[in-house]
PLY file of the C-alpha trace (Angstrom):
ply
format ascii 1.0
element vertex 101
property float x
property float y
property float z
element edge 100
property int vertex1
property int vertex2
end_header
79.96 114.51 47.92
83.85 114.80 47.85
85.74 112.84 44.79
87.27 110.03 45.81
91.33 109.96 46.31
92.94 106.89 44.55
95.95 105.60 45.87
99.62 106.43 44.89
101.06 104.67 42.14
102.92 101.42 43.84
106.03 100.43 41.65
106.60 97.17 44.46
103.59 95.54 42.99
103.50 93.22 39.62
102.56 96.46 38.11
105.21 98.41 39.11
107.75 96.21 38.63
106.75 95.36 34.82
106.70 99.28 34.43
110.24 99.54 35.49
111.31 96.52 33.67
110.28 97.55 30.67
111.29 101.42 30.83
115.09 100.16 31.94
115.41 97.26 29.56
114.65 99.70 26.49
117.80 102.00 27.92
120.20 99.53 29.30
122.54 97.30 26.75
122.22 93.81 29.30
119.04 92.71 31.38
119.36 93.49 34.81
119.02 91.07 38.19
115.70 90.36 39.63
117.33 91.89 42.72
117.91 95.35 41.25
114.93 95.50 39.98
112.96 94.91 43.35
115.51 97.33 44.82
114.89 99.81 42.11
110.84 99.77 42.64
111.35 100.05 46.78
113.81 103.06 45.90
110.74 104.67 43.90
108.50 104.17 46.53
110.80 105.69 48.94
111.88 103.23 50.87
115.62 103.21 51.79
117.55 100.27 50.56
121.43 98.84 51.70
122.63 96.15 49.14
125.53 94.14 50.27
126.66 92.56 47.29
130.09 91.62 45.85
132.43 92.62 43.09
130.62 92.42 39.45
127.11 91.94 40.88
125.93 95.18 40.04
125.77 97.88 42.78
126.45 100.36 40.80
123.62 99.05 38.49
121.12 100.12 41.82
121.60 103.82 41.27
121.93 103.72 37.03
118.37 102.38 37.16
116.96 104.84 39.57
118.33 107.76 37.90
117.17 106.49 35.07
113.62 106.04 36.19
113.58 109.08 37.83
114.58 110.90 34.67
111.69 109.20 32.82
109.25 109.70 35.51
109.98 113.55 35.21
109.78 113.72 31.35
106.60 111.68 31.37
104.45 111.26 34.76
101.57 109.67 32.91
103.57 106.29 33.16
102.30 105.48 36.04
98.14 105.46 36.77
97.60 107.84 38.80
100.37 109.50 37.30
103.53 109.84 39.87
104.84 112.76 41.33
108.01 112.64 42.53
107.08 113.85 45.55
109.87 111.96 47.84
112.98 113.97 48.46
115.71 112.62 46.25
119.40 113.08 47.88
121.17 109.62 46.72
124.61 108.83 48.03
126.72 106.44 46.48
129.67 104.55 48.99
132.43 102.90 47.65
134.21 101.18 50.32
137.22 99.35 49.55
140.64 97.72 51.37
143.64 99.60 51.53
146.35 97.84 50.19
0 1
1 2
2 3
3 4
4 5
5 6
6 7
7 8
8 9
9 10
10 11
11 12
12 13
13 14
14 15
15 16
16 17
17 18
18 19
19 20
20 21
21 22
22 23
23 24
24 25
25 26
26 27
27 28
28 29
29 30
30 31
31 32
32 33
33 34
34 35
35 36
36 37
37 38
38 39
39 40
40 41
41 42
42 43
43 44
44 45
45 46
46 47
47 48
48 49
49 50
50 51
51 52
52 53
53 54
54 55
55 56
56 57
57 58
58 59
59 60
60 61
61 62
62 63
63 64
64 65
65 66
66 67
67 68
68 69
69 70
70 71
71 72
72 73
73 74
74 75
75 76
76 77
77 78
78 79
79 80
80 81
81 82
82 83
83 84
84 85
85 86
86 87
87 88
88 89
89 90
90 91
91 92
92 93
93 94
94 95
95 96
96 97
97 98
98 99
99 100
């Protein structure tokens, strides 16, 4: 009888998301948004993600938090049950676009 396969860890899930709450709050001197937070957890699931936000309300914050998840997940896979593998290509891209004065 084969073993069974369990399912990929799923960081958009109440389980997930507590897992990246907590990992990011312990490195990051403010609490972040809801919002980056789901858009953090679809990011480690690999799905893409477009945030259309304005000045101050923390784009930037979007690609802190996944490095910084990503860096954790690496050091320690065992975070996640099963443990994660970062098996999803990562090549981020960060676009500033801005008016010309």
């Amino acid at each position: 009888m084969a073993a069974a396969t369990r399912s990929p860890f799923v960081f958009c899930s109440s389980e997930g998301r507590e897992l990246v709450k907590n990992t990011i709050r312990t490195r990051l001197p403010y609490v972040p948004h809801d919002y980056q937070l789901n858009g953090v957890c679809k990011l480690l699931d690999g799905i893409d993600l477009v945030a259309v936000l304005p000045t101050g309300a923390g784009k930037t914050g979007y690609y802190t938090m996944y490095m910084l998840m990503l860096l954790e997940l690496s050091k320690n896979p065992a975070l996640c049950d099963p443990p994660t593998r970062l098996s999803h290509k990562i090549s981020a891209s960060l676009w500033s676009i801005q008016p010309m004065a």
